[in-house]
C-alpha positions as CSV (number, residue, x, y, z in Angstrom):
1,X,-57.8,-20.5,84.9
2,X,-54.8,-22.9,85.0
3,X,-55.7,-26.4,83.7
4,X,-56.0,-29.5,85.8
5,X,-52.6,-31.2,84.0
6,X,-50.9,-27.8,84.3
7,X,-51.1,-27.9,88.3
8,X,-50.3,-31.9,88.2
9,X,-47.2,-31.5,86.0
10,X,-46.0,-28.2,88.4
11,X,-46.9,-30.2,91.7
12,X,-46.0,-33.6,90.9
13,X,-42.5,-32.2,90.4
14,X,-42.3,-30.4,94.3
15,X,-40.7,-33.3,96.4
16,X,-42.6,-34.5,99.3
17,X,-40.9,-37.0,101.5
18,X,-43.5,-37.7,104.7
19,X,-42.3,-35.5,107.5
20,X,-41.1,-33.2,104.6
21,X,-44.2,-31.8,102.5
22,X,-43.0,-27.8,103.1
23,X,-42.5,-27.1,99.7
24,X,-46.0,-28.4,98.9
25,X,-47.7,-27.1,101.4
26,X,-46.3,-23.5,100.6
27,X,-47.4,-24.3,96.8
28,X,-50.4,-25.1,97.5
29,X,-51.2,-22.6,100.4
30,X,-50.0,-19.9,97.7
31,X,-52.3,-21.3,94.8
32,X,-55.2,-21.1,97.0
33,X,-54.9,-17.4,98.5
34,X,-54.1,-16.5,94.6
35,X,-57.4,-18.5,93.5
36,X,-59.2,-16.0,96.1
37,X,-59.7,-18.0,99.1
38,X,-58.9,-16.4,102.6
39,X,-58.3,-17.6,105.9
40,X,-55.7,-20.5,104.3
41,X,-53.4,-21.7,106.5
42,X,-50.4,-24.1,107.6
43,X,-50.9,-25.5,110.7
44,X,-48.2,-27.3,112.9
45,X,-47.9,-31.1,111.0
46,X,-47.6,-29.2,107.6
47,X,-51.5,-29.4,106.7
48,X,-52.5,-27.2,104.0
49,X,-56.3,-26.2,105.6
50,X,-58.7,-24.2,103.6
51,X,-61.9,-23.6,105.6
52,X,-65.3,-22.4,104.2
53,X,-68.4,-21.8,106.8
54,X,-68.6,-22.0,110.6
55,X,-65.9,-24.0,111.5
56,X,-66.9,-23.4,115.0
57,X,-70.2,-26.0,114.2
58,X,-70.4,-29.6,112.6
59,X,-68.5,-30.3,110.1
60,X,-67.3,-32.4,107.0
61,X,-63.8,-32.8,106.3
62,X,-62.7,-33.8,103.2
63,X,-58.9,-34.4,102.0
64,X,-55.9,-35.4,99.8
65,X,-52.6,-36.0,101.0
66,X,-49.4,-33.8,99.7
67,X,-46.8,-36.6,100.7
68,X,-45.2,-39.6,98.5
69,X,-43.2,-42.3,99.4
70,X,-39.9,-41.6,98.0
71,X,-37.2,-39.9,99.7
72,X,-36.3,-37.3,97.0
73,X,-35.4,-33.7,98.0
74,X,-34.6,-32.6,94.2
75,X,-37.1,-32.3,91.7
76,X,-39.2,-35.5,91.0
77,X,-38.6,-36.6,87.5
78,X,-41.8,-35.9,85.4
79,X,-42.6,-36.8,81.7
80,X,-45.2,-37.4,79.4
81,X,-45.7,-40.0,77.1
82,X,-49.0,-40.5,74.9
83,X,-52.0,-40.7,77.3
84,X,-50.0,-41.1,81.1
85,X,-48.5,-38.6,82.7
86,X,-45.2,-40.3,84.5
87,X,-43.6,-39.2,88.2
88,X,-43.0,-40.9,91.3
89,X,-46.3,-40.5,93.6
90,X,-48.3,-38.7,90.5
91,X,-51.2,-40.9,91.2
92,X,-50.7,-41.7,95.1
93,X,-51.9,-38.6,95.6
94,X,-50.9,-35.6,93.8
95,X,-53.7,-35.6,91.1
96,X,-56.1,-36.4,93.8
97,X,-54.8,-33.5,95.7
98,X,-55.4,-31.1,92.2
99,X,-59.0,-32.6,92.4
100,X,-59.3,-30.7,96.1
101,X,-57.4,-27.7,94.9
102,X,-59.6,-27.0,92.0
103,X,-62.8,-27.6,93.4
104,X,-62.0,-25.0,96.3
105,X,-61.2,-22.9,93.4
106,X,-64.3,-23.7,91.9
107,X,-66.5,-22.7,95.0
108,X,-64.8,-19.3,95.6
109,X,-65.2,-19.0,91.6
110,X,-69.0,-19.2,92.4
111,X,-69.3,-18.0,95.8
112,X,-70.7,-21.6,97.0
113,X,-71.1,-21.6,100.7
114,X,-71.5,-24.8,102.9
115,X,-75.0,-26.1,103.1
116,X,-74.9,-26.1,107.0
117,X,-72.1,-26.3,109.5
118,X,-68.7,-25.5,108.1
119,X,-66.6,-27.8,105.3
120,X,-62.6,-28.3,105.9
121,X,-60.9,-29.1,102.4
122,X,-57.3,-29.9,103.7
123,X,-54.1,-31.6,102.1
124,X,-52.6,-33.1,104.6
125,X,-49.3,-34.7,105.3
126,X,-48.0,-37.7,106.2
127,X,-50.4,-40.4,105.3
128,X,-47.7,-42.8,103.5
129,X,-46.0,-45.1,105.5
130,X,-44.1,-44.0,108.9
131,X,-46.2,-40.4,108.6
132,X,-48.2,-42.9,110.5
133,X,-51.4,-40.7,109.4
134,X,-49.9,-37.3,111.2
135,X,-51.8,-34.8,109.8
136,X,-55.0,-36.4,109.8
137,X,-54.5,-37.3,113.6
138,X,-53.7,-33.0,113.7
139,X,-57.2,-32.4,112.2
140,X,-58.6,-34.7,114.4
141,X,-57.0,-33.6,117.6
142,X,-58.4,-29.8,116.8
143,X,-61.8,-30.9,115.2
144,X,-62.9,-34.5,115.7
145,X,-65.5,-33.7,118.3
146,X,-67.8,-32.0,115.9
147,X,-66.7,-33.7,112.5
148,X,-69.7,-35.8,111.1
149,X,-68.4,-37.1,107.8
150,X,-64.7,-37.8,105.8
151,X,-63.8,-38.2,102.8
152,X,-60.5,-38.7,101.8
153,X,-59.3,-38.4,98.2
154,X,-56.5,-41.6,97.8
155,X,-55.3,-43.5,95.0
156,X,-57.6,-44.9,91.8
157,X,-61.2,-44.8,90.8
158,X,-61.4,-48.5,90.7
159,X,-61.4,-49.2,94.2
160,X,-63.6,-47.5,97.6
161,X,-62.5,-48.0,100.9
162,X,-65.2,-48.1,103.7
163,X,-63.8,-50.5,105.8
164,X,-60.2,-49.5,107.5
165,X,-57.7,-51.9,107.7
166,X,-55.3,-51.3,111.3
167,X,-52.1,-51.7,111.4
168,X,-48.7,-52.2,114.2
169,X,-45.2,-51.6,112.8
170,X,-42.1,-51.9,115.1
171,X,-38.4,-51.6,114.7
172,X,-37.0,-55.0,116.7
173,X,-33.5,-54.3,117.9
174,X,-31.0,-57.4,118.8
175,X,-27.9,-56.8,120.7
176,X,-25.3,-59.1,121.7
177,X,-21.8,-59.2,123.0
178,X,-20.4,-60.6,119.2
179,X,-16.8,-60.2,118.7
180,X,-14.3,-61.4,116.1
181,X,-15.8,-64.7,114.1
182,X,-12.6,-67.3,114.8
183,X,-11.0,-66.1,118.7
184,X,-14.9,-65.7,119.3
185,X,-16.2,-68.4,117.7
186,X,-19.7,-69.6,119.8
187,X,-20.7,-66.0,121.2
188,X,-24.0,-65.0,120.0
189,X,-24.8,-63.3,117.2
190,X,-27.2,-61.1,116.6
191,X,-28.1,-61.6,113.1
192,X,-28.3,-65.7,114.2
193,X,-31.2,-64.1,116.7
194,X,-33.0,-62.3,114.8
195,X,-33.4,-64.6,111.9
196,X,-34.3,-67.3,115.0
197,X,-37.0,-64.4,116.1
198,X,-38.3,-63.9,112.3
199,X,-38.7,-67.6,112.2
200,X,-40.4,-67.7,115.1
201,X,-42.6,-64.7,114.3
202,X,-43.7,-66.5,110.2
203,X,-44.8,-69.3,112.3
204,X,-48.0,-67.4,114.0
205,X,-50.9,-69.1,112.7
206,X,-53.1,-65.6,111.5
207,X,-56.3,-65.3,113.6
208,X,-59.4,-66.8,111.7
209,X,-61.1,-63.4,112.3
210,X,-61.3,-60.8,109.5
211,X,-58.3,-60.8,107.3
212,X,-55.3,-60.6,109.3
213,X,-51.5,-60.1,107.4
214,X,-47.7,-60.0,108.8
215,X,-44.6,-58.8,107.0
216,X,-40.8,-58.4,107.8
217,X,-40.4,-55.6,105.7
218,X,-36.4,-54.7,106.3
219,X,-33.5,-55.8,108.2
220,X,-29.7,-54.9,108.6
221,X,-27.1,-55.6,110.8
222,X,-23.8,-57.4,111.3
223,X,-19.7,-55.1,110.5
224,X,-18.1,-57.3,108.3
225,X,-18.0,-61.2,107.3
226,X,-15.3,-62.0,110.1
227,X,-17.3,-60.1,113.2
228,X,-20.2,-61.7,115.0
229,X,-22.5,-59.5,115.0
230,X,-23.0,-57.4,118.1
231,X,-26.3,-55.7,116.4
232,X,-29.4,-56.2,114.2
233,X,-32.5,-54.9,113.6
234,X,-35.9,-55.3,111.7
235,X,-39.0,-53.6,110.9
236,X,-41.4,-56.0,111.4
237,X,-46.1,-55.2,110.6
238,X,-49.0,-56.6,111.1
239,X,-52.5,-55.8,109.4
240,X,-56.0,-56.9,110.3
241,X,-59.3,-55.2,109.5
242,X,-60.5,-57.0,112.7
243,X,-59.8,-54.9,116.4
244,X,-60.2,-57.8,117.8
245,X,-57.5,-59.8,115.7
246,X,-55.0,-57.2,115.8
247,X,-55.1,-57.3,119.9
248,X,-54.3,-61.7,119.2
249,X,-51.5,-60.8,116.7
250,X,-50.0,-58.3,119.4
251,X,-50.3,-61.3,122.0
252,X,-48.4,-63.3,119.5
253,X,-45.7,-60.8,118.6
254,X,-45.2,-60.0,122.5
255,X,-44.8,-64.0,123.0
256,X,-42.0,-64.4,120.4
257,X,-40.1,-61.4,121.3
258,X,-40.1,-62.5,125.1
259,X,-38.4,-65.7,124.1
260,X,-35.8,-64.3,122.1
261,X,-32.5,-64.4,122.6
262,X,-30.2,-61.5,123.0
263,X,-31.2,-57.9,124.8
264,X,-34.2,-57.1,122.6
265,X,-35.4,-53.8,122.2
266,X,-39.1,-53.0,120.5
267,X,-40.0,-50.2,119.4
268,X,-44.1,-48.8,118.1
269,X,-42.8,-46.9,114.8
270,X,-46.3,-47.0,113.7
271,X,-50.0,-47.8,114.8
272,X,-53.2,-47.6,112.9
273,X,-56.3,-48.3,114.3
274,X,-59.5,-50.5,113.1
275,X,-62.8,-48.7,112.9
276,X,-64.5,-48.3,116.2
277,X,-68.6,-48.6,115.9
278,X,-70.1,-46.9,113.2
279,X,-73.6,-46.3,112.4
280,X,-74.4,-48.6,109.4
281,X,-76.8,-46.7,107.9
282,X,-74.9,-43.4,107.6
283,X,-71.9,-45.4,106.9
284,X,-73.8,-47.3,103.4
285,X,-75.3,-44.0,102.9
286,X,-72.1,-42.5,102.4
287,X,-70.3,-45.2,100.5
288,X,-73.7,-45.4,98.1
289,X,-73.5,-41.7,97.7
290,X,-69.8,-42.0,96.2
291,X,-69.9,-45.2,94.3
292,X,-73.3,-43.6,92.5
293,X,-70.9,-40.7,91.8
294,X,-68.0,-42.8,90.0
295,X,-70.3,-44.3,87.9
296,X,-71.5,-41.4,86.6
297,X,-68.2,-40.2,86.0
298,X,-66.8,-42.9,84.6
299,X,-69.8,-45.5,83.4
300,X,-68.5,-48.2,86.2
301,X,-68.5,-49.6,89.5
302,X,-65.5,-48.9,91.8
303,X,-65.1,-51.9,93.9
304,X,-65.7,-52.0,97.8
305,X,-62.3,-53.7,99.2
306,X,-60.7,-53.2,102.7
307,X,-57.9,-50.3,103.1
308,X,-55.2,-48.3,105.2
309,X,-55.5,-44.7,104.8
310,X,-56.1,-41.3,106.2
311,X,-59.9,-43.0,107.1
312,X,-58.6,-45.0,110.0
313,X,-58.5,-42.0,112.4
314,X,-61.7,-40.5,111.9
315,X,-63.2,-44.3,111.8
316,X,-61.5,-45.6,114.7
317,X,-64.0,-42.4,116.6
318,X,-67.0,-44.0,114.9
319,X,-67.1,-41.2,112.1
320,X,-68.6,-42.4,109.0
321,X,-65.8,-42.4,106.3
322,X,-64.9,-43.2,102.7
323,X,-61.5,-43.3,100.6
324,X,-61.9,-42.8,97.2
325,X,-59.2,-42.0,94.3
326,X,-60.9,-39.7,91.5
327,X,-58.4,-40.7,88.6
328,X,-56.8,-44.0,86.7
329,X,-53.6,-44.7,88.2
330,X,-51.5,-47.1,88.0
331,X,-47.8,-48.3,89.2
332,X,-48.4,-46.6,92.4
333,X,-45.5,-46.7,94.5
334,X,-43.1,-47.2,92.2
335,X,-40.9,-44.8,89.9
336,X,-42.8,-45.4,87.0
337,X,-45.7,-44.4,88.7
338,X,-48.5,-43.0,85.9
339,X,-51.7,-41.1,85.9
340,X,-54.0,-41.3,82.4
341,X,-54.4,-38.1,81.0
342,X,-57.6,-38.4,79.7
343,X,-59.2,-39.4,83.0
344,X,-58.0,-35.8,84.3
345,X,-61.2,-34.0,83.6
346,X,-63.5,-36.5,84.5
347,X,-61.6,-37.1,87.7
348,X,-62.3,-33.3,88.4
349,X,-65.6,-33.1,87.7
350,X,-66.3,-36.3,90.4
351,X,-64.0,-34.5,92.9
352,X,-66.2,-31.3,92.2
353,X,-69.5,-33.6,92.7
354,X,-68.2,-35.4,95.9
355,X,-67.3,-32.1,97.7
356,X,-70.3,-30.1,96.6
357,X,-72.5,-32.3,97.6
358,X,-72.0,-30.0,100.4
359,X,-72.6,-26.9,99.3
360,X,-74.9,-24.6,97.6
């Protein structure tokens, strides 16, 4: 039986761009039929789904995503010094997604079967960034009628996410006629525009509703220091764990963009919804069940906070739904990204409690 660090260290290594997780899924699709579990599959968005039970019935999905926010295609760069185990995305979500893999191997192992209903354990794909949450939406498009709980493996023990946090991200494109910066001096530019539309857009007042955030994340533009810009562009969010406060931030956004100057073109390069209504007492339930878990993992709280991840799908349907990481983590996306070694084994054993909680 191959070690928990011995799967980290090989899958950390296996790039996985969002949009791009082939290699992983086809490592971990492989590892799983070789562990002894049938009827594995790769489904359209790159999902890695490993079903146990009637998945015909209600059911509880549970997952870890395969992708990672850097762009490599080569090998990630992996090394180990005293207690951390170093590589881009290690933590964010690869050794979450050995916590899935083992315990699936762990139920074959001992011929668990679901307690009622059927159990999906999938590593999915694009959660990070402009995946814009494309595998989970897959799982939901083919299951959500009948899932009744999710749990979703993400990031470090210290923290639980039961309430989502939505999200809008647009590309804004300026173009104007520009031209050559002395014989066309006073033609618009469209670097001058969008910096007036940025201006414009830090000077929303957030709504006093939930906790609302906006960003201008990126921006280019502009051929040379002599030429007036004839194009620009920025990717511009905004957050809010509050439906209604995202739907005033829209209103706002639309408002600045209508009186910009220059031939504006918006684009919706990424949308995550708030939760929808959720019964409480399943939802607490859930989130007790969990937290009780950590701590007797780990000997401490994790701490409830606010979050964006593969949850917001299944809440935004009124699914009960908790993210949880199963490791210490830290640096996460960043290149000197770490997971502590020795919180491996515990991490697996939670992972093992959380998903056969299930089973029997």
């Amino acid at each position: 039986m191959e070690s928990a660090l011995d799967l980290l260290c090989k899958l950390a290594k296996i790039p996985a761009p969002s949009h791009h997780e082939e290699k992983r899924a086809e490592f971990c699709k492989k590892w799983l039929t070789d562990a002894g579990k049938t009827g594995v599959y790769i489904d359209g968005a790159l999902n890695v789904v490993c079903p146990f039970g009637n998945i015909d019935g209600e059911l509880v999905v549970i997952m870890a995503h395969s992708d990672v926010v850097f762009p490599d295609t080569e090998e990630l760069p992996l090394r180990i010094e005293g207690n951390r185990v170093y590589c881009p995305g290690v933590g964010d979500d690869t050794a979450n997604a050995v916590g899935v893999l083992k315990t699936a191997e762990y139920i074959v192992n001992n011929k668990l079967t679901p307690k009622s209903g059927g159990v999906l354990l999938v590593i999915n794909s694009c959660e990070e960034g402009l995946g814009n949450l494309k595998g989970c939406r897959e799982i939901f498009k083919k299951f959500g009628d009948r899932v009744k709980e999710f749990i979703t493996l993400d990031g470090s023990i210290k923290t639980i996410h039961g309430t989502t946090v939505g999200s809008r991200r647009f590309k804004v494109e300026v173009t104007t006629e520009g031209g050559h910066s002395y014989q066309d001096f006073g033609n618009k530019n469209s670097i001058a525009c969008l910096a007036s539309l940025i201006h414009n857009f830090y000077k929303i007042e957030v709504p006093k509703i939930g906790r609302t955030t906006y960003n201008v994340g990126l921006i280019s533009g502009g051929t040379s220091v002599n030429t007036i810009a004839q194009n620009a562009e920025a990717l511009i969010e905004f957050r809010s764990d509050s439906r209604e406060a995202l739907d005033i931030m829209q209103a706002e956004f639309d408002r600045v963009i209508a009186n910009a100057e220059g031939d504006i073109k918006v684009t919706l390069i990424g949308d995550r919804p708030c939760a929808g209504d959720i019964d409480k007492v399943k939802q607490t339930a859930l989130e007790d069940r969990i937290l009780a878990a950590v701590k007797k993992h780990f000997g401490h709280d994790a701490t409830r906070t606010p979050g964006s991840t593969d949850c917001n799908i299944p809440a935004s349907m009124g699914i009960p739904s908790v993210s949880v990481g199963v490791i210490r983590c830290g640096g996460a996306h960043t290149r000197g990204e770490y997971v502590e070694i020795d919180t491996i084994e515990p991490g697996m054993e939670l992972a093992k409690e959380i998903i056969c909680y299930y089973f029997e």
